[in-house]
N, C-alpha and C positions, 0 to 999 in steps of 0.2 A: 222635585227629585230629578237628577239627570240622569240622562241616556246611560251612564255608565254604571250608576247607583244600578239603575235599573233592569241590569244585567250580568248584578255580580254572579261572578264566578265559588260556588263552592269546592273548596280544594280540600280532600281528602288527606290527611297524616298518614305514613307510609304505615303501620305497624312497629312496635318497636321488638328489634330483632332477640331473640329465646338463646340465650346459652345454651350451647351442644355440650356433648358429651367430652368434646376435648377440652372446650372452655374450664371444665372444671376441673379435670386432669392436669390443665396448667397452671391453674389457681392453685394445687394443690401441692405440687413440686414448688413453682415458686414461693410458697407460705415454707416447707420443708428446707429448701436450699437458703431464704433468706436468716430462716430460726437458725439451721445447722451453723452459718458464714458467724452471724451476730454473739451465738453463743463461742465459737471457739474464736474468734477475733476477743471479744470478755475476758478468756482464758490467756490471748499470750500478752497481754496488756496487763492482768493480776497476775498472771503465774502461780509460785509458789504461795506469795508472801500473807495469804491470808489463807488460813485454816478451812474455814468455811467453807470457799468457790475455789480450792485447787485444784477438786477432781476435774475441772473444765479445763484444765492447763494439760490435760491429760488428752485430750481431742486429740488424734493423730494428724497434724499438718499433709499427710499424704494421703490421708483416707478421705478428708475435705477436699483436696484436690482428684481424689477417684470418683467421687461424689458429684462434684462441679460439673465434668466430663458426663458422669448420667445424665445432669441435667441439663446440658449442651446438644448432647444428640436428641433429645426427648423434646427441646423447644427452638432446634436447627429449623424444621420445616414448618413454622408460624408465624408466617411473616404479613401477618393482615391484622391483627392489633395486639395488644399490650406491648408497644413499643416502650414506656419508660419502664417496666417490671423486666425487657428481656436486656435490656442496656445496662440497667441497673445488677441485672446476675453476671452478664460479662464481665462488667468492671470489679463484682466481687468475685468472681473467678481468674483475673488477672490480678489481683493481689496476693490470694494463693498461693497460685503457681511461683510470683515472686518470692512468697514468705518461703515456701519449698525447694527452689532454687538458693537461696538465699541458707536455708540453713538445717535442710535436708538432701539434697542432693546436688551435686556440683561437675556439670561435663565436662569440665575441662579440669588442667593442671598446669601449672606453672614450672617451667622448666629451672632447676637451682642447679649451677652445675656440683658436681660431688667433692667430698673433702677427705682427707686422709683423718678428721676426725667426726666423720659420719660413725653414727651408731645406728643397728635397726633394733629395733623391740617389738614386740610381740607382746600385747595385755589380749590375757584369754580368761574368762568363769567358764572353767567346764563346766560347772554345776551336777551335782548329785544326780544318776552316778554315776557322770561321764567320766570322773574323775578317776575312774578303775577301769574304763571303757578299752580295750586295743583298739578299737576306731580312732579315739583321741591321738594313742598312741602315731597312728596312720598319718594324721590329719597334722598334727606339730613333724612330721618326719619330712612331710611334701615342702611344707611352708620352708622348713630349716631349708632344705635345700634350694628350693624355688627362688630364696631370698636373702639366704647368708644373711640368717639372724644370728646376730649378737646374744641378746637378752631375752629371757622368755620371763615374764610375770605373770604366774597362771593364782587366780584363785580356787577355794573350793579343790584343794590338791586333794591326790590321791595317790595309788601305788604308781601312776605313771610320772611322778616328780621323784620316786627313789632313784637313788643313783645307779643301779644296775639299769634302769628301764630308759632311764637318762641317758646312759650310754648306747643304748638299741637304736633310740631316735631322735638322737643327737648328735652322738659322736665319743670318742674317748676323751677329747679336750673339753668337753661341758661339765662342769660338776655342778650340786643341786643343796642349797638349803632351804627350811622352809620356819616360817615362825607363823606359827596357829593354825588358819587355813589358806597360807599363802605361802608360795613357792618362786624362789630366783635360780632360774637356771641359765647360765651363761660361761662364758670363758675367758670370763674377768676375773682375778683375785676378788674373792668374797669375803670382804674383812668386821660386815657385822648383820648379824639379820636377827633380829628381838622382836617379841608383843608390847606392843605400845599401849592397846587398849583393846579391851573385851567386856564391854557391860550389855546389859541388856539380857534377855530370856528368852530359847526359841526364837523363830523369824523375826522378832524385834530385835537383834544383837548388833551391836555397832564394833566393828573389828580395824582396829589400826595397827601396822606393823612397820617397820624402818628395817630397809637393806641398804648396804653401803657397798658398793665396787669399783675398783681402781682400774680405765679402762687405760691402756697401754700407750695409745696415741694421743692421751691428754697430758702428757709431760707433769706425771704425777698428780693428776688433779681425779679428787672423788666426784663417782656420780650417788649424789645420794636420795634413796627413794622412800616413799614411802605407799605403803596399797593398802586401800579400804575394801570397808563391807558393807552398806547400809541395809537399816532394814526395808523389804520390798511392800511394803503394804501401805498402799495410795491411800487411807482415809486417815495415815500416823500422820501430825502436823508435820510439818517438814522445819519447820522453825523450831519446833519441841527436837530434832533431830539434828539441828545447825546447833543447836547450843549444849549437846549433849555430845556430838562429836567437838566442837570446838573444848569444851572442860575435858576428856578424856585425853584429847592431844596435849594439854597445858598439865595435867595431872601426870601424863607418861613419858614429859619430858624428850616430846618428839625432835625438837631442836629445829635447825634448817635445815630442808630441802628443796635437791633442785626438782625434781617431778612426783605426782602424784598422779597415781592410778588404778582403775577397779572399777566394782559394779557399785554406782551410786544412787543408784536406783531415783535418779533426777534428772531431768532435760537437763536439755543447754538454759541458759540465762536463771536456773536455780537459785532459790536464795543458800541455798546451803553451800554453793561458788562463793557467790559476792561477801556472802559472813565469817566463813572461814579460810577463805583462800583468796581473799581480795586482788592480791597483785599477780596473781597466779593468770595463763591466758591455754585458750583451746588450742590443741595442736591440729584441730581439724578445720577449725576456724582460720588457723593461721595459715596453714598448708594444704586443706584435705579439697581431695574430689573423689568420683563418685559419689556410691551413698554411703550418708555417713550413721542412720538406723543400725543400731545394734542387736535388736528382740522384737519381738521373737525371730528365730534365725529365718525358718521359713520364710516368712511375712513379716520382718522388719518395719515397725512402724517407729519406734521408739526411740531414741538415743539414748541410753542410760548408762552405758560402758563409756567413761573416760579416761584420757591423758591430759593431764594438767602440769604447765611449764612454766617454771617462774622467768622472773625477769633473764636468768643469764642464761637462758636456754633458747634455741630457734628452731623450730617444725620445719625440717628440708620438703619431707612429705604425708601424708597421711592418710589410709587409707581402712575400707574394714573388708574383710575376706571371710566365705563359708566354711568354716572346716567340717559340712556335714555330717557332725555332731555336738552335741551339748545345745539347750535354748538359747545362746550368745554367739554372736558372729566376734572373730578375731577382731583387734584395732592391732594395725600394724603400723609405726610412725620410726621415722628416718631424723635424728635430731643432732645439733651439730651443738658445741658451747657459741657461746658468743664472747 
């Protein structure tokens, strides 16, 4: 035996260290914020197109990124371990904020300079019963003015689309028609405005209508429109609704148009876009900044109010505005022919 055998040293193991009480508070946010990221990242990847996991396409992109933000301040001061669990939530909260940039909110605008055949428009759902509201009245009288609107496409009319009420807060150059629950009021010659389609029962109701107006600086050239309705309730397929609006348009003999607009009760990248309006493109996509959330007005999480431009049409701008009332914030868009 040697000298050294013979004086080994016993060395004690430190203890191994007890998770505290924050330990698991992080464990637990982190388990929460990676479920929350995985499930609504699931959602914008299916979307619509599958009946089943659409309601996950419904996750609000903003309320993920409000979320993210709790979880930033809550695991800002931990900087002694779970180094790949907080790098790993960064980087899903930098994707976020991308995907919300990207196609919730936009700070900036692109300058177009202006054309003698700019149109502004104005798609508003007053929604029941804003639609009788004098506040509405209030709220399209600011904008008119504010904005030297052209066109008003209001859903969900009401007595404030009569022509008498038309002229209070609008002016005496606007006249007003409306087919079903849809409303064009402008100071274009209005040379046709019909029901395209009305099927469906109570809130399941799918509402198509065609306006046509000759706007004066397109050297005789029609704008022709047409404004939806769809139904609002998240668990209807939306596929069983892209093909039930697609037949009701081909049955009411919609014909061409150049824009489409209304409450579609569908994000952006919808299948009920891609199936029925293929060639058709976002005017907020194409133009828009700020935010482009339409609902609730309040607390905007949603996009469900669109303008849709076919090929011969160009989003100068796009924007969406409070009229502090009705659940729907205004979509105001600036669009020139091409």
């Amino acid at each position: 035996m040697t000298e050294a055998a013979a004086h080994t040293v016993e060395v004690t193991m430190p203890p191994k260290a007890r998770r505290t009480l924050w330990d698991w508070a992080a464990i637990v946010m982190d388990a929460a914020w990676f479920s929350l990221f995985f499930i609504w990242f699931i959602g914008r990847v299916v979307g619509d197109r599958n009946s089943l996991v659409q309601w996950i396409s419904w996750i609000p992109t903003l309320g993920v990124v409000a979320f993210g933000c709790v979880w930033l301040a809550c695991r800002a001061g931990d900087r002694r371990r779970h180094r790949v669990r907080r790098w790993g939530g960064l980087a899903c909260a930098a994707l976020a904020v991308g995907a919300a940039v990207r196609g919730d909110f936009r700070p900036w605008s692109d300058h177009v300079a202006p054309s003698p055949q700019d149109i502004r428009i104005v798609q508003w759902n007053t929604d029941h019963p804003s639609g009788n509201d004098p506040r509405s009245m209030t709220a399209l009288a600011t904008i008119s003015a504010e904005h030297a609107v052209d066109l008003f496409l209001i859903s969900n009319r009401g007595s404030i689309t009569t022509q008498e009420c038309v002229q209070q807060w609008a002016g005496e150059k606007f006249s007003s028609a409306g087919a079903g629950p849809f409303a064009c009021v402008t100071t274009f010659p209005i040379e046709e405005a019909r029901v395209i389609a009305a099927s469906g029962k109570g809130n399941d109701m799918v509402w198509v209508a065609k306006f046509v107006v000759r706007p004066p600086s397109w050297n005789g050239r029609a704008l022709r429109i047409a404004m939806v309705d769809l139904p609002s309730k998240p668990t209807l397929s939306r596929m069983q609704v892209a093909q039930e609006l697609l037949t009701d348009i081909r049955r009411g003999d919609l014909g061409e148009v150049d824009i489409v607009v209304g409450d579609f009760n569908a994000l952006p990248g919808s299948l009920i876009f891609s199936r029925v309006f293929p060639t058709f493109h976002d005017s907020w996509a194409q133009a828009g900044s700020g935010l482009r959330t339409s609902w609730p007005r309040l607390f905007p999480l949603w996009s469900i109010d669109h303008v849709l431009l076919a090929p011969n049409m160009r989003a100068i701008s796009s924007i969406t505005a409070d009229p502090k009332v009705s659940k729907h914030r205004m979509n105001m868009v600036i669009l020139q022919p091409r």
